[in-house]
C-alpha positions in Angstrom: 0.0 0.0 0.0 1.2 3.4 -1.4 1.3 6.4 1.8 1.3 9.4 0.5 4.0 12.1 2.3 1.8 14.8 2.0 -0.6 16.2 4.5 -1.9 13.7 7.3 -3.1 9.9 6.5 -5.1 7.7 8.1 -5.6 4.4 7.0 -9.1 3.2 8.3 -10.5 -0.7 8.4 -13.0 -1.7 9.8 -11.0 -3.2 13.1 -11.8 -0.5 15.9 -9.5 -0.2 19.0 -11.1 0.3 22.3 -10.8 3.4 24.2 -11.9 4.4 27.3 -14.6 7.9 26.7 -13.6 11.7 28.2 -10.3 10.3 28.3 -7.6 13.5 27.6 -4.0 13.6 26.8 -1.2 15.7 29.0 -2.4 18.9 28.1 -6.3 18.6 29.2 -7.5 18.0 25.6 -10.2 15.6 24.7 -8.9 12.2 23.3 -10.6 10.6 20.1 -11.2 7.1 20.1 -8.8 5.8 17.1 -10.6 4.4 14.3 -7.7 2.7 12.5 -5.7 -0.2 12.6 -2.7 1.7 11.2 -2.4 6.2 11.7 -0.1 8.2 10.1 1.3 11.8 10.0 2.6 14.5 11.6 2.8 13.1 15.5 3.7 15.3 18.8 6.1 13.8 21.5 4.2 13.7 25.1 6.9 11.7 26.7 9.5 9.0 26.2 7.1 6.8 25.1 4.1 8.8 23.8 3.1 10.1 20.7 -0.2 12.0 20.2 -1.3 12.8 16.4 -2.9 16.3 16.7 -4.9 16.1 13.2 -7.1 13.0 14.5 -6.7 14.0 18.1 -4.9 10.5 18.7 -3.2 9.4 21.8 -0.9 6.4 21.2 1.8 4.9 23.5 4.7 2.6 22.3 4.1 -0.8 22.1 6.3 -3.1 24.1 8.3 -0.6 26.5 7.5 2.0 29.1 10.1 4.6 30.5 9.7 7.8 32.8 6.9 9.9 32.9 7.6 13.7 32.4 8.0 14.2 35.9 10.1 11.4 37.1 13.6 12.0 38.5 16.0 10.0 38.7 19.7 9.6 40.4 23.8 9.4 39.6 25.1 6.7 41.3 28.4 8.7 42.1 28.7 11.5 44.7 29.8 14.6 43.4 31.7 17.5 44.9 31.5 17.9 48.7 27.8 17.0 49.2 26.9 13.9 50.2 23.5 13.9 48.2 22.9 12.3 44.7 22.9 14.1 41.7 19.2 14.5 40.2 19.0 13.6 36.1 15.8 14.4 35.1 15.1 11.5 33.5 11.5 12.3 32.2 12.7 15.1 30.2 15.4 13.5 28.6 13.4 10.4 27.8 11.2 12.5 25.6 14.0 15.1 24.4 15.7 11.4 22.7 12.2 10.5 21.5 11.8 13.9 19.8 15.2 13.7 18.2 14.4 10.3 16.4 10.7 11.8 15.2 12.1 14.8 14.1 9.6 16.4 11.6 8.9 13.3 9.8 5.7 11.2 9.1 5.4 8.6 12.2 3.5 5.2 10.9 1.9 3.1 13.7 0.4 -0.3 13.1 -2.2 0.4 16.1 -3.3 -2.8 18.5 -6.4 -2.6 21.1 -4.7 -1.2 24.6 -4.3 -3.4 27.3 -7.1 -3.3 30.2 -7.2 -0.1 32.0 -4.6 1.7 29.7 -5.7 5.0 29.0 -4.5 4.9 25.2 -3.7 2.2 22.4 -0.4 0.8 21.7 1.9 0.7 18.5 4.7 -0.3 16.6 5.5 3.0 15.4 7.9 3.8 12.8 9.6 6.8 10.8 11.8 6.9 7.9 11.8 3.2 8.2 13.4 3.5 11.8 11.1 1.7 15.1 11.0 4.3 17.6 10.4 1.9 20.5 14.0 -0.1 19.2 15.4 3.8 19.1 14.4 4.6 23.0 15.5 1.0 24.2 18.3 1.4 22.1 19.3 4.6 23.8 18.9 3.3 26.9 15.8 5.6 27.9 13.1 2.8 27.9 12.8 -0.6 29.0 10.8 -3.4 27.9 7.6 -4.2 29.3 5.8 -8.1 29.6 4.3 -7.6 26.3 7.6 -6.9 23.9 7.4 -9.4 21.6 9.7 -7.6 18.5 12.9 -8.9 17.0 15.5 -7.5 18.4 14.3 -5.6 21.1 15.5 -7.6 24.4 19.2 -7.7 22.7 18.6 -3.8 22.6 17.9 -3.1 26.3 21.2 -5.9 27.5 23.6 -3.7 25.0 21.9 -0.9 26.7 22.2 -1.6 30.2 25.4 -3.6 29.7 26.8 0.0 28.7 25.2 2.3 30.7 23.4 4.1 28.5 20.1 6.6 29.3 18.9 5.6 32.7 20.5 2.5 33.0 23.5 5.0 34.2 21.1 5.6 37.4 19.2 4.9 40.3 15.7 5.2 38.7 12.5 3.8 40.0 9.9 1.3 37.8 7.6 4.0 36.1 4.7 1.5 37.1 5.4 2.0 40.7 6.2 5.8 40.4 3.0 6.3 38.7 0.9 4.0 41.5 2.9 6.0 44.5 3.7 9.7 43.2 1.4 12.5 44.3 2.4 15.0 42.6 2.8 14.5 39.1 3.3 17.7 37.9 6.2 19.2 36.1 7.8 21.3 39.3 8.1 17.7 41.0 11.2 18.2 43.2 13.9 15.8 42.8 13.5 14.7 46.5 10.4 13.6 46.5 11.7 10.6 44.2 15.0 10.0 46.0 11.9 9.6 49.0 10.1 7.1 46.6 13.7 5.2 45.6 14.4 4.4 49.4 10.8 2.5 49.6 11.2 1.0 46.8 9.3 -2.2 46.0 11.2 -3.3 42.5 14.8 -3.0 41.5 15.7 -1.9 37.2 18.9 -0.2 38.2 21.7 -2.1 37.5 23.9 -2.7 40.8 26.2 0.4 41.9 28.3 -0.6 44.5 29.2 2.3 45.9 25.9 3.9 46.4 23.8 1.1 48.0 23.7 3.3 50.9 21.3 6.0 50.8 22.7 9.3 52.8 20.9 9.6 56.7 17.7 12.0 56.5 18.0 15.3 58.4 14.8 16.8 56.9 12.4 14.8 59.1 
Protein backbone atom coordinates (compact mmCIF):
# COMPACT_ATOMS: atom_id res chain seq x y z
CA UNK A 1 0.00 0.00 0.00
CA UNK A 2 1.16 3.45 -1.37
CA UNK A 3 1.31 6.36 1.78
CA UNK A 4 1.30 9.35 0.51
CA UNK A 5 3.97 12.06 2.29
CA UNK A 6 1.84 14.85 2.02
CA UNK A 7 -0.57 16.20 4.47
CA UNK A 8 -1.87 13.65 7.27
CA UNK A 9 -3.11 9.85 6.48
CA UNK A 10 -5.07 7.70 8.08
CA UNK A 11 -5.60 4.44 6.97
CA UNK A 12 -9.08 3.25 8.25
CA UNK A 13 -10.46 -0.67 8.37
CA UNK A 14 -13.02 -1.71 9.80
CA UNK A 15 -11.04 -3.18 13.12
CA UNK A 16 -11.77 -0.50 15.91
CA UNK A 17 -9.46 -0.16 19.00
CA UNK A 18 -11.07 0.29 22.34
CA UNK A 19 -10.82 3.39 24.20
CA UNK A 20 -11.86 4.41 27.31
CA UNK A 21 -14.60 7.91 26.73
CA UNK A 22 -13.59 11.67 28.16
CA UNK A 23 -10.32 10.34 28.30
CA UNK A 24 -7.57 13.50 27.57
CA UNK A 25 -3.98 13.55 26.79
CA UNK A 26 -1.21 15.65 28.99
CA UNK A 27 -2.41 18.93 28.05
CA UNK A 28 -6.29 18.58 29.16
CA UNK A 29 -7.46 18.01 25.56
CA UNK A 30 -10.16 15.55 24.67
CA UNK A 31 -8.94 12.23 23.30
CA UNK A 32 -10.64 10.61 20.15
CA UNK A 33 -11.22 7.12 20.06
CA UNK A 34 -8.82 5.76 17.15
CA UNK A 35 -10.60 4.38 14.35
CA UNK A 36 -7.72 2.73 12.49
CA UNK A 37 -5.72 -0.22 12.64
CA UNK A 38 -2.70 1.68 11.19
CA UNK A 39 -2.45 6.19 11.67
CA UNK A 40 -0.06 8.18 10.12
CA UNK A 41 1.34 11.76 10.04
CA UNK A 42 2.57 14.47 11.55
CA UNK A 43 2.76 13.14 15.51
CA UNK A 44 3.72 15.28 18.85
CA UNK A 45 6.14 13.84 21.50
CA UNK A 46 4.23 13.72 25.13
CA UNK A 47 6.88 11.66 26.74
CA UNK A 48 9.49 8.99 26.21
CA UNK A 49 7.09 6.76 25.14
CA UNK A 50 4.15 8.83 23.76
CA UNK A 51 3.08 10.09 20.70
CA UNK A 52 -0.24 12.04 20.24
CA UNK A 53 -1.27 12.75 16.38
CA UNK A 54 -2.88 16.26 16.66
CA UNK A 55 -4.94 16.12 13.23
CA UNK A 56 -7.14 13.03 14.54
CA UNK A 57 -6.73 13.98 18.09
CA UNK A 58 -4.87 10.46 18.72
CA UNK A 59 -3.18 9.39 21.79
CA UNK A 60 -0.88 6.37 21.16
CA UNK A 61 1.81 4.94 23.54
CA UNK A 62 4.69 2.58 22.26
CA UNK A 63 4.06 -0.80 22.13
CA UNK A 64 6.31 -3.13 24.11
CA UNK A 65 8.25 -0.63 26.46
CA UNK A 66 7.46 2.03 29.08
CA UNK A 67 10.09 4.61 30.49
CA UNK A 68 9.75 7.76 32.82
CA UNK A 69 6.91 9.92 32.89
CA UNK A 70 7.63 13.71 32.36
CA UNK A 71 8.04 14.25 35.85
CA UNK A 72 10.09 11.45 37.07
CA UNK A 73 13.59 11.99 38.48
CA UNK A 74 15.97 9.95 38.69
CA UNK A 75 19.75 9.57 40.38
CA UNK A 76 23.78 9.43 39.55
CA UNK A 77 25.13 6.68 41.27
CA UNK A 78 28.43 8.66 42.06
CA UNK A 79 28.71 11.46 44.75
CA UNK A 80 29.82 14.60 43.43
CA UNK A 81 31.66 17.48 44.87
CA UNK A 82 31.45 17.93 48.68
CA UNK A 83 27.82 17.04 49.25
CA UNK A 84 26.87 13.93 50.23
CA UNK A 85 23.48 13.92 48.15
CA UNK A 86 22.95 12.29 44.68
CA UNK A 87 22.91 14.06 41.70
CA UNK A 88 19.21 14.49 40.20
CA UNK A 89 18.96 13.56 36.12
CA UNK A 90 15.75 14.37 35.05
CA UNK A 91 15.07 11.45 33.49
CA UNK A 92 11.49 12.34 32.17
CA UNK A 93 12.69 15.11 30.19
CA UNK A 94 15.36 13.51 28.58
CA UNK A 95 13.44 10.41 27.76
CA UNK A 96 11.20 12.47 25.55
CA UNK A 97 13.96 15.13 24.43
CA UNK A 98 15.67 11.41 22.72
CA UNK A 99 12.17 10.48 21.51
CA UNK A 100 11.82 13.91 19.81
CA UNK A 101 15.20 13.70 18.21
CA UNK A 102 14.35 10.29 16.41
CA UNK A 103 10.74 11.80 15.19
CA UNK A 104 12.06 14.81 14.07
CA UNK A 105 9.61 16.44 11.57
CA UNK A 106 8.90 13.31 9.76
CA UNK A 107 5.70 11.18 9.07
CA UNK A 108 5.36 8.63 12.16
CA UNK A 109 3.51 5.25 10.94
CA UNK A 110 1.88 3.11 13.73
CA UNK A 111 0.42 -0.31 13.09
CA UNK A 112 -2.21 0.41 16.06
CA UNK A 113 -3.32 -2.76 18.47
CA UNK A 114 -6.37 -2.57 21.14
CA UNK A 115 -4.71 -1.18 24.62
CA UNK A 116 -4.30 -3.35 27.32
CA UNK A 117 -7.06 -3.32 30.23
CA UNK A 118 -7.18 -0.14 32.03
CA UNK A 119 -4.59 1.67 29.66
CA UNK A 120 -5.74 5.02 28.99
CA UNK A 121 -4.52 4.85 25.22
CA UNK A 122 -3.71 2.25 22.44
CA UNK A 123 -0.43 0.76 21.69
CA UNK A 124 1.88 0.75 18.46
CA UNK A 125 4.69 -0.32 16.59
CA UNK A 126 5.47 3.02 15.35
CA UNK A 127 7.93 3.75 12.79
CA UNK A 128 9.58 6.81 10.83
CA UNK A 129 11.76 6.91 7.89
CA UNK A 130 11.79 3.19 8.19
CA UNK A 131 13.41 3.46 11.83
CA UNK A 132 11.13 1.69 15.06
CA UNK A 133 10.96 4.33 17.59
CA UNK A 134 10.37 1.88 20.52
CA UNK A 135 13.96 -0.11 19.24
CA UNK A 136 15.36 3.82 19.15
CA UNK A 137 14.44 4.63 23.05
CA UNK A 138 15.54 1.02 24.19
CA UNK A 139 18.34 1.37 22.07
CA UNK A 140 19.27 4.55 23.81
CA UNK A 141 18.86 3.29 26.87
CA UNK A 142 15.80 5.65 27.95
CA UNK A 143 13.13 2.82 27.85
CA UNK A 144 12.81 -0.62 29.03
CA UNK A 145 10.77 -3.41 27.94
CA UNK A 146 7.57 -4.20 29.25
CA UNK A 147 5.82 -8.13 29.58
CA UNK A 148 4.28 -7.60 26.34
CA UNK A 149 7.61 -6.95 23.88
CA UNK A 150 7.43 -9.41 21.58
CA UNK A 151 9.67 -7.57 18.52
CA UNK A 152 12.87 -8.93 17.02
CA UNK A 153 15.53 -7.45 18.43
CA UNK A 154 14.29 -5.57 21.06
CA UNK A 155 15.52 -7.64 24.43
CA UNK A 156 19.22 -7.65 22.70
CA UNK A 157 18.58 -3.78 22.64
CA UNK A 158 17.87 -3.07 26.30
CA UNK A 159 21.18 -5.85 27.47
CA UNK A 160 23.55 -3.73 25.01
CA UNK A 161 21.95 -0.88 26.69
CA UNK A 162 22.19 -1.64 30.19
CA UNK A 163 25.41 -3.56 29.66
CA UNK A 164 26.79 0.05 28.69
CA UNK A 165 25.24 2.31 30.74
CA UNK A 166 23.39 4.06 28.50
CA UNK A 167 20.13 6.58 29.31
CA UNK A 168 18.89 5.60 32.72
CA UNK A 169 20.53 2.48 32.99
CA UNK A 170 23.46 5.04 34.23
CA UNK A 171 21.12 5.57 37.35
CA UNK A 172 19.24 4.88 40.33
CA UNK A 173 15.72 5.22 38.68
CA UNK A 174 12.50 3.82 39.99
CA UNK A 175 9.95 1.26 37.77
CA UNK A 176 7.61 3.98 36.09
CA UNK A 177 4.67 1.48 37.08
CA UNK A 178 5.41 1.99 40.65
CA UNK A 179 6.17 5.77 40.41
CA UNK A 180 3.03 6.28 38.72
CA UNK A 181 0.93 4.02 41.46
CA UNK A 182 2.91 6.04 44.50
CA UNK A 183 3.68 9.65 43.17
CA UNK A 184 1.40 12.48 44.25
CA UNK A 185 2.36 15.05 42.63
CA UNK A 186 2.81 14.52 39.12
CA UNK A 187 3.32 17.72 37.89
CA UNK A 188 6.16 19.22 36.08
CA UNK A 189 7.75 21.29 39.31
CA UNK A 190 8.06 17.71 41.00
CA UNK A 191 11.19 18.22 43.16
CA UNK A 192 13.93 15.82 42.85
CA UNK A 193 13.53 14.66 46.47
CA UNK A 194 10.44 13.59 46.50
CA UNK A 195 11.73 10.64 44.19
CA UNK A 196 14.97 9.99 46.01
CA UNK A 197 11.86 9.58 49.02
CA UNK A 198 10.15 7.08 46.57
CA UNK A 199 13.71 5.21 45.62
CA UNK A 200 14.39 4.41 49.44
CA UNK A 201 10.83 2.51 49.65
CA UNK A 202 11.23 1.03 46.81
CA UNK A 203 9.34 -2.23 45.99
CA UNK A 204 11.16 -3.29 42.48
CA UNK A 205 14.77 -2.98 41.54
CA UNK A 206 15.66 -1.94 37.18
CA UNK A 207 18.85 -0.22 38.17
CA UNK A 208 21.70 -2.09 37.54
CA UNK A 209 23.86 -2.73 40.81
CA UNK A 210 26.21 0.39 41.95
CA UNK A 211 28.34 -0.60 44.51
CA UNK A 212 29.22 2.29 45.91
CA UNK A 213 25.88 3.85 46.39
CA UNK A 214 23.81 1.06 47.96
CA UNK A 215 23.75 3.32 50.89
CA UNK A 216 21.27 5.96 50.83
CA UNK A 217 22.69 9.28 52.76
CA UNK A 218 20.92 9.63 56.67
CA UNK A 219 17.70 11.98 56.50
CA UNK A 220 17.97 15.29 58.38
CA UNK A 221 14.76 16.76 56.92
CA UNK A 222 12.39 14.79 59.11
Amino acid sequence: MRISTSGLVLLQFTIAAAFPAGATDGAGNKVQPVKASTIAGAATVIDGHTLWFPRKAAMVRLAGIDGCELAQWSFDPTAYGLRPELKPIPCGALAKAWLKRAVGRGQVICAIAPPPAGADAPTGVCNVAGQDLALYMLRSGWARLTASARRPGYLAAQARARAARYGMWATYVLDASEWRHKAVDKTLSRLPVADLNLLAERQSEISPPFDDARNFPARTDR
